[in-house]
C-alpha positions in Angstrom: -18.0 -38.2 0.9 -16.1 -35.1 -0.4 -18.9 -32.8 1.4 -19.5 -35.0 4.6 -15.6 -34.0 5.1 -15.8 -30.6 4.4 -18.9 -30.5 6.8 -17.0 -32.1 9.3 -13.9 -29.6 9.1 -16.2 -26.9 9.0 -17.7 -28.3 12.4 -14.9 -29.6 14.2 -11.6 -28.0 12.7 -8.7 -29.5 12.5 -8.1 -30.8 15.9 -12.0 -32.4 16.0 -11.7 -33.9 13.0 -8.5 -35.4 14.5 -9.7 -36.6 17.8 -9.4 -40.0 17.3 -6.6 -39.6 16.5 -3.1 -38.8 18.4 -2.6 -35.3 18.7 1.1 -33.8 20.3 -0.7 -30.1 21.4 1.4 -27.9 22.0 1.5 -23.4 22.9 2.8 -21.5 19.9 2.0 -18.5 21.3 1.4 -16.5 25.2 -1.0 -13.3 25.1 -1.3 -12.2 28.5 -3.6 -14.6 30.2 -4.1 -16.3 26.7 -2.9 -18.8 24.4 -2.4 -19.8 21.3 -2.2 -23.6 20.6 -0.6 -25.0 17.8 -4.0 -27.1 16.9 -6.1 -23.9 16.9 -3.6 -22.2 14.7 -3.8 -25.5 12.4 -7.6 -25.3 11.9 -7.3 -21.7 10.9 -4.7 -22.3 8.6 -6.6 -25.6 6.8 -9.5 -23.2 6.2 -7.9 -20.5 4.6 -6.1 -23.0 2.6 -9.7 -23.6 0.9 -11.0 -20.2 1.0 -7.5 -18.2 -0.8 -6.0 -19.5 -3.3 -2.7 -17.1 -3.1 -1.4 -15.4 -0.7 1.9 -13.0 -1.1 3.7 -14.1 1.8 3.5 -16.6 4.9 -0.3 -17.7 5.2 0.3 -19.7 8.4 2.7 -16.7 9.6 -0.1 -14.4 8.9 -2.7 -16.3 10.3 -1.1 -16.2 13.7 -0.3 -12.8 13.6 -4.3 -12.2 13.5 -4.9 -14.6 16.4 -2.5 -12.8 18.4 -4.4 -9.4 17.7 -8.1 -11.9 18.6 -6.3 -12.3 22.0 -5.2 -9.0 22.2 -9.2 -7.8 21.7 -9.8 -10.7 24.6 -7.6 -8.8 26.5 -9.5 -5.2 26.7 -12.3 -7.5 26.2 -11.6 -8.9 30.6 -10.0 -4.9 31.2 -13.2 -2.8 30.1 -15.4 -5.6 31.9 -16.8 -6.1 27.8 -19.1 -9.4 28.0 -21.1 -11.5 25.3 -24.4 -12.1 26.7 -25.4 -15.9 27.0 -28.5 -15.1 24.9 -26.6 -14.2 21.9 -23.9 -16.8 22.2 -26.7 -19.4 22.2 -28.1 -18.0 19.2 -25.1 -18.3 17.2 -24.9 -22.2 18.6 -28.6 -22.6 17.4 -27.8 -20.7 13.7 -24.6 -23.0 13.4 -26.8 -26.3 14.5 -29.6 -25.6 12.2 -26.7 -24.5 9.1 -24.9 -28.0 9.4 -28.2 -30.0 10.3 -29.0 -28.7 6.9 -26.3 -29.4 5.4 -25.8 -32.9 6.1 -29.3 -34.3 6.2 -30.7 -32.9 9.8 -29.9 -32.9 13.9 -29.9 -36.9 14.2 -27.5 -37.3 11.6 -25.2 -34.2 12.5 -25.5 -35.9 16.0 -24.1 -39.0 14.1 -21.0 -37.5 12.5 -20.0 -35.5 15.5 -19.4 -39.2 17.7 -21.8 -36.2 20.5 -25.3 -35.1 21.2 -26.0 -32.0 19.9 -26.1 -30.1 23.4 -22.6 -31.5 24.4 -21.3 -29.9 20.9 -22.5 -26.8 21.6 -20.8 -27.0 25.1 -17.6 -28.1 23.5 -17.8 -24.9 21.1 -19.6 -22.3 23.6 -16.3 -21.1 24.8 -15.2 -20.1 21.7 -18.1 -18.9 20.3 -17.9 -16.4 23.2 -14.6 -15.1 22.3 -15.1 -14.5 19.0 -17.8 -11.8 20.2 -16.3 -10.5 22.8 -13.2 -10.2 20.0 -16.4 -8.4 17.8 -17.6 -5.9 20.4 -13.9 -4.8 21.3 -13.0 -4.3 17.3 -16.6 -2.8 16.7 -15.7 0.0 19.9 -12.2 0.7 18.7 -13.8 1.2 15.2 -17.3 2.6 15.9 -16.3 6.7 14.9 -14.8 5.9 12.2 -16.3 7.3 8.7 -14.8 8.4 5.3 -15.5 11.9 4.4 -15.4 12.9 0.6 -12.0 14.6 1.2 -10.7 10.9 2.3 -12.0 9.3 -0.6 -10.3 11.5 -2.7 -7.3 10.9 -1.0 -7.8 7.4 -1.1 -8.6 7.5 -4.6 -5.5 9.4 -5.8 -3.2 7.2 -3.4 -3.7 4.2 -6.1 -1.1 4.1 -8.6 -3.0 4.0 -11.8 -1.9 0.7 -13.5 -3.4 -1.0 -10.1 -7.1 0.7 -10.1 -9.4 -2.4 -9.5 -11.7 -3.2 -12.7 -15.5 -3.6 -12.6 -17.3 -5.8 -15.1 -20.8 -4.8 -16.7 -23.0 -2.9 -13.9 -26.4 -2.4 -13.6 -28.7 -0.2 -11.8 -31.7 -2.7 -11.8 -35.4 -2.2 -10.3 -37.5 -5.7 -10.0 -41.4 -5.8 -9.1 -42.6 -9.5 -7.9 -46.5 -9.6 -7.3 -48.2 -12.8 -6.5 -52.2 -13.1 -7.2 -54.8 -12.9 -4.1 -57.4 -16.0 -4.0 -60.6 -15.4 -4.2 -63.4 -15.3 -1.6 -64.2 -18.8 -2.7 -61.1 -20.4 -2.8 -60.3 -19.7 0.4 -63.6 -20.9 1.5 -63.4 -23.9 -0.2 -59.6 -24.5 1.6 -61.5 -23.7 4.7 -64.0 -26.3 4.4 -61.2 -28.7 3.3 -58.9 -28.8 5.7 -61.7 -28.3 8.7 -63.4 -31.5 7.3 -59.7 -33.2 7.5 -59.4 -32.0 11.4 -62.9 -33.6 12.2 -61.8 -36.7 10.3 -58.7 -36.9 12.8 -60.6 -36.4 16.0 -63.0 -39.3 15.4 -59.7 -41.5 14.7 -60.7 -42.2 10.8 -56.6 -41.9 10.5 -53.3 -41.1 11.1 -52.2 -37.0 10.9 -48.7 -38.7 9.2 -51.4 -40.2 6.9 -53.8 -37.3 6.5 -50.5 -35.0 5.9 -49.6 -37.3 3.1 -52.4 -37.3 1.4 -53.5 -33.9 2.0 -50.6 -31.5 2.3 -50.1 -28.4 0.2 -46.8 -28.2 2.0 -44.8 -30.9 -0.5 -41.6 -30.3 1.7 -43.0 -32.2 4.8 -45.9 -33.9 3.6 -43.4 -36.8 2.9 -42.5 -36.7 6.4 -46.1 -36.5 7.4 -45.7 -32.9 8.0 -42.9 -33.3 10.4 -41.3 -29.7 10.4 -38.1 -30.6 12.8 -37.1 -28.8 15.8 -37.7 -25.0 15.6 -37.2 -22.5 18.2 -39.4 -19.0 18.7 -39.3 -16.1 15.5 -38.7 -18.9 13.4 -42.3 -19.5 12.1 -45.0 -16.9 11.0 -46.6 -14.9 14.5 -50.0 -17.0 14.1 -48.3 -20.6 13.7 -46.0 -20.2 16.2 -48.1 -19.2 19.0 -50.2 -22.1 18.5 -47.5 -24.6 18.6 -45.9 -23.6 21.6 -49.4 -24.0 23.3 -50.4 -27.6 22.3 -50.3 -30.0 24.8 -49.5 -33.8 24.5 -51.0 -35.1 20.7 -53.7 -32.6 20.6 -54.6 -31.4 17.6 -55.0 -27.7 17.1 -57.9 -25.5 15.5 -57.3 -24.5 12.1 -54.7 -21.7 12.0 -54.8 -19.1 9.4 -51.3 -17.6 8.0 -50.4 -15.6 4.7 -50.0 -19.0 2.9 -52.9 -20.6 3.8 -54.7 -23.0 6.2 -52.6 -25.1 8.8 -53.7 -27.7 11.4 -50.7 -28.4 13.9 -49.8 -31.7 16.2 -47.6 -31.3 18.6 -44.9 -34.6 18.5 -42.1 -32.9 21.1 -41.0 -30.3 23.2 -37.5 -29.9 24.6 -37.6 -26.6 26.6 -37.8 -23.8 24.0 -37.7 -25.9 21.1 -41.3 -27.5 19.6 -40.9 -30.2 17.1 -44.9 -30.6 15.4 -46.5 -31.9 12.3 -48.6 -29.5 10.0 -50.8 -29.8 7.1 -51.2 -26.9 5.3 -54.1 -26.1 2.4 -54.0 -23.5 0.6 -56.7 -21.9 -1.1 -56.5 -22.2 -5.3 -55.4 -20.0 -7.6 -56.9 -20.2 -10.8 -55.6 -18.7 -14.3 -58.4 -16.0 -13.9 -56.5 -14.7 -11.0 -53.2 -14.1 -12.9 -54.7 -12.8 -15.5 -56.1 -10.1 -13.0 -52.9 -9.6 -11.6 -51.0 -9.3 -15.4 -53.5 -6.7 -16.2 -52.9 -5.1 -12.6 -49.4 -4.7 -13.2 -49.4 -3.2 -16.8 -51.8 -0.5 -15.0 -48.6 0.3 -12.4 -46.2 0.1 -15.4 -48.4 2.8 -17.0 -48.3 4.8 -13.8 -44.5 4.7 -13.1 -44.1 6.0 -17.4 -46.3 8.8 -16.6 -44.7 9.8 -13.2 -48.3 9.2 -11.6 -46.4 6.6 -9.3 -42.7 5.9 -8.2 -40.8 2.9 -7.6 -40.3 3.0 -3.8 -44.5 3.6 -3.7 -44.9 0.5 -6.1 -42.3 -1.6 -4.2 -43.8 -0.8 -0.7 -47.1 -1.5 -1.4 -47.1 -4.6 -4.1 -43.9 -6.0 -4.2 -43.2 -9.4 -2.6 -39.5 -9.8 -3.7 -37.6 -9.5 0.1 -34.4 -8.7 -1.9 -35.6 -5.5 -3.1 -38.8 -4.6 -1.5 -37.1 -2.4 1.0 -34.8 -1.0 -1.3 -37.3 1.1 -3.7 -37.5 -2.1 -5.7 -33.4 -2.0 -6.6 -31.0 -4.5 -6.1 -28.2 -3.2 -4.2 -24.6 -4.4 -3.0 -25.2 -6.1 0.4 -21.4 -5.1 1.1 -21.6 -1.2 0.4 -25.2 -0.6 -0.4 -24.8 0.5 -3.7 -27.5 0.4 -6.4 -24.9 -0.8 -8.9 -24.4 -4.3 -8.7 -22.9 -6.4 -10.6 -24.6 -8.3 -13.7 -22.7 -11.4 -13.0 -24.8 -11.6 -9.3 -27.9 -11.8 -10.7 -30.0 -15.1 -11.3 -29.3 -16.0 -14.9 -32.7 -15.3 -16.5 -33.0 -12.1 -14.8 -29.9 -11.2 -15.9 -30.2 -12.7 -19.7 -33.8 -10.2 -19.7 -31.7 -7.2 -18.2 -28.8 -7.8 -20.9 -31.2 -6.9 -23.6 -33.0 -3.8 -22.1 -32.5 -0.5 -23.1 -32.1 2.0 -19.9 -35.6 4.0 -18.7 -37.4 0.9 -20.2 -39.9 -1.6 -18.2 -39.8 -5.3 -19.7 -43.3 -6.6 -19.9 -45.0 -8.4 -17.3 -43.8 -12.1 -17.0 -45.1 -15.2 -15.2 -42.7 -16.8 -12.6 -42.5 -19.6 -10.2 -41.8 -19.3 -6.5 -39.0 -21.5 -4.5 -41.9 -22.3 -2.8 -44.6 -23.4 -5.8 -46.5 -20.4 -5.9 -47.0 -18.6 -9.3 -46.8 -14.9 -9.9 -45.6 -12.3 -12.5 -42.8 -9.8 -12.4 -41.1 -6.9 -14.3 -37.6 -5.3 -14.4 -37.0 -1.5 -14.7 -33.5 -0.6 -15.8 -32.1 3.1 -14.8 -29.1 2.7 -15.9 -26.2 0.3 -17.8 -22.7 0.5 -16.6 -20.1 -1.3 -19.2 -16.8 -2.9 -18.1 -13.9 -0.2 -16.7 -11.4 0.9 -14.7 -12.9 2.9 -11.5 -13.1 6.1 -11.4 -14.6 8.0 -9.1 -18.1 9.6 -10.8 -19.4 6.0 -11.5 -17.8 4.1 -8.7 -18.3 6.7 -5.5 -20.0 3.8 -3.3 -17.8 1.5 -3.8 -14.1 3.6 -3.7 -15.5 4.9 -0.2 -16.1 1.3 1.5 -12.9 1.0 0.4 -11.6 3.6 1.6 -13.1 3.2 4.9 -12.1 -0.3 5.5 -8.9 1.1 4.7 -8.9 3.5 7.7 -10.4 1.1 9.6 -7.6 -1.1 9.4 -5.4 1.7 9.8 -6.7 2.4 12.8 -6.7 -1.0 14.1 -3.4 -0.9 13.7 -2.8 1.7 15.4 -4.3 0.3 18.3 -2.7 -3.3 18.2 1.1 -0.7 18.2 0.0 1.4 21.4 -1.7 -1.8 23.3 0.6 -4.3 22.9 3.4 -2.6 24.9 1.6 -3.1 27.8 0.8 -6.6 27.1 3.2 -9.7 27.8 3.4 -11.2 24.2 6.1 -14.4 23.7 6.0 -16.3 20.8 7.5 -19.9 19.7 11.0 -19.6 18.6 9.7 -21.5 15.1 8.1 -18.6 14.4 11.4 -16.2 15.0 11.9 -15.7 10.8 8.1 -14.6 10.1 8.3 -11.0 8.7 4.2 -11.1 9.4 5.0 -11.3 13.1 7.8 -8.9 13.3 5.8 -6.3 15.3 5.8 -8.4 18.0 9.5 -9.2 18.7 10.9 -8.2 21.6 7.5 -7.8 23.9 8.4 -10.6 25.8 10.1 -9.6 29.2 
């Protein structure tokens, strides 16, 4: 119950979780051509109740302050003709759909709990949704030239009193390689035959695809569903797969698709314009323990070749690695927020991290067997470069991180800039509850 309602705050904020309910609306706040109601400032201020858990000042003061600067972007936003294209505001309705529908048990049940169809929610919130990146693209302009040089870091750096430097735990500069064994020739023959004796079996009518899926399916996920995969809408599925689907006509069956897991038959069950809802079965071709052993003994060769220099990891990682979180990155985590190749030892998944804790730095850990989200078997290794322990910051080990710092700091200084020099020209009135805020004193005496 605790999660349906934080789903449903999430979803609706404060004033749709309350629309059942009476609800006295009324303007706290007059931007222009904008304004600020006292529900939309409530839903802001219930969420940042669960996502900070102190706050040095007025939160709810605060939080209208940085609604006022939203509708200040809005503003420029209608002045330099700057638009959010309908394309990427219905994307961001789809990505929201598809995050709650997952969250609460799919589209029929989020359909449920919203009392709405899913189309007449997305009306409901495609307003806002437009706002918020027009508000994006107006920020992202004023903010665009903005860089920290060494000299500002520096700066930056020195500017922090020294009892307040931030503290970093343990660090680690942390390669992973992931490889996953190919079949062989004969397994994937022998899916082949499998799942094109299954197709044949359908068209003569010997059963159901919801039975055959059941029975059959090397896709555990939606084999209980008969292979159901739900709604999905184009660049969601592998290249192969998806083409097929969005060709099928009524309950034809299609011919048997090949994709990097395997071997899929499709049946279409609905369309609704660029959305395909089908069943699948997938088989996939066996692995057998001959085949890891093959790849174990393949990846103790590349160990051997990064000690002797004969290969690097960026090569290795390119080439082999299936790991999407470091593949890219010459087989390194990094920071997703500032891109560095230190991260954080507390980030990592627990065994990973429980291997790494124990490693000396320049060494490769052996080659160990892990299993896939997905079921699939592979092995792996770790490389560590280098072990940072627990300190203050400073700037040799901590460069990356002092200049995002740094930058977001002159970002915001800059922003504020801005929101001083705009504003004057801007019609700004604000309820008289708010008259003692210290967070909104900037904006006192705009209104005339």
């Amino acid at each position: 119950m605790k999660k349906t309602l934080l789903i449903l705050l999430l979803i609706f904020g404060f004033e749709g979780y309350a629309q059942n309910q009476p609800v006295l609306d009324e303007i706290v706040a007059v931007i222009g051509n904008h304004i600020i109601l006292r529900s939309d400032l409530e839903a802001e201020y219930i969420q940042a109740k669960k996502d900070m858990s102190f706050y040095p000042g007025d939160l709810k003061c605060e939080i209208l302050n940085q609604l006022i600067i939203q509708k200040l972007y809005l503003h420029k936003g209608e002045r330099d003709s700057i638009y959010s294209s309908p394309e990427m505001v219905e994307s961001e309705l789809d990505r929201r759909v598809k995050y709650y529908a997952s969250q609460i048990g799919g589209e029929a049940r989020l359909a449920q709990y919203l009392g709405m169809t899913i189309n007449e929610y997305k009306d409901r919130r495609r307003p806002e949704i437009e706002n918020q990146q027009v508000s994006q693209k107006v920020q992202s302009t004023i903010v665009s030239d903005i860089k920290a040089s060494p000299t500002d870091v520096r700066k930056f750096f020195a500017s922090i009193p020294k009892d307040s430097l931030p503290k970093f735990g343990e660090e680690l500069e942390l390669g992973l390689i992931s490889m996953k064994p190919e079949p062989s020739d004969y397994a994937k023959e022998y899916a082949l035959e499998k799942i094109t004796k299954i197709r044949q079996d359908l068209l003569r009518g010997l059963y159901s695809f919801d039975f055959a899926a059941k029975s059959n399916s090397d896709d555990k996920t939606t084999a209980v569903n008969g292979g159901e995969l739900g709604y999905f809408s184009r660049g969601q599925m592998v290249g192969a797969f998806e083409r097929v689907a969005y060709k099928l006509k009524g309950d034809s069956i299609s011919e048997v698709i090949e994709t990097k897991y395997g071997y899929h038959i499709l049946q279409l069950i609905d369309r609704k314009g660029e959305k395909v809802n089908a069943r699948h079965i997938l088989i996939k071709p066996l692995i057998v323990k001959s085949d890891l052993s093959a790849l174990r003994n393949k990846m103790l060769e590349i160990i051997s070749g990064l000690k002797s220099d004969s290969l690097s990891m960026c090569k290795v990682a390119s080439d082999f690695s299936t790991d999407m979180y470091t593949k890219d990155n010459c087989g390194f985590y990094a920071d997703q927020t500032t891109g560095s190749q230190q991260i954080s030892i507390e980030v990592l998944d627990p065994l990973i991290a429980a291997k790494a804790s124990v490693m000396r730095e320049g060494q490769y850990s052996k080659p160990e067997k892990f299993e896939d989200i997905d079921g699939t078997s592979g092995y792996r290794f770790l490389y560590l470069r280098k072990a940072i322990p627990s300190h203050t910051a400073n700037l040799k080990d901590d460069y990356q991180k002092i200049q995002a710092l740094a930058l977001e700091k002159k970002k915001e200084d800059t922003i504020n800039k801005w929101v001083s020099e705009y504003k004057r020209n801007v019609y700004v009135r604000i309820d008289e509850k708010y008259a003692s805020c210290k967070e909104l004193s900037q904006w006192k005496g705009l209104a005339n």
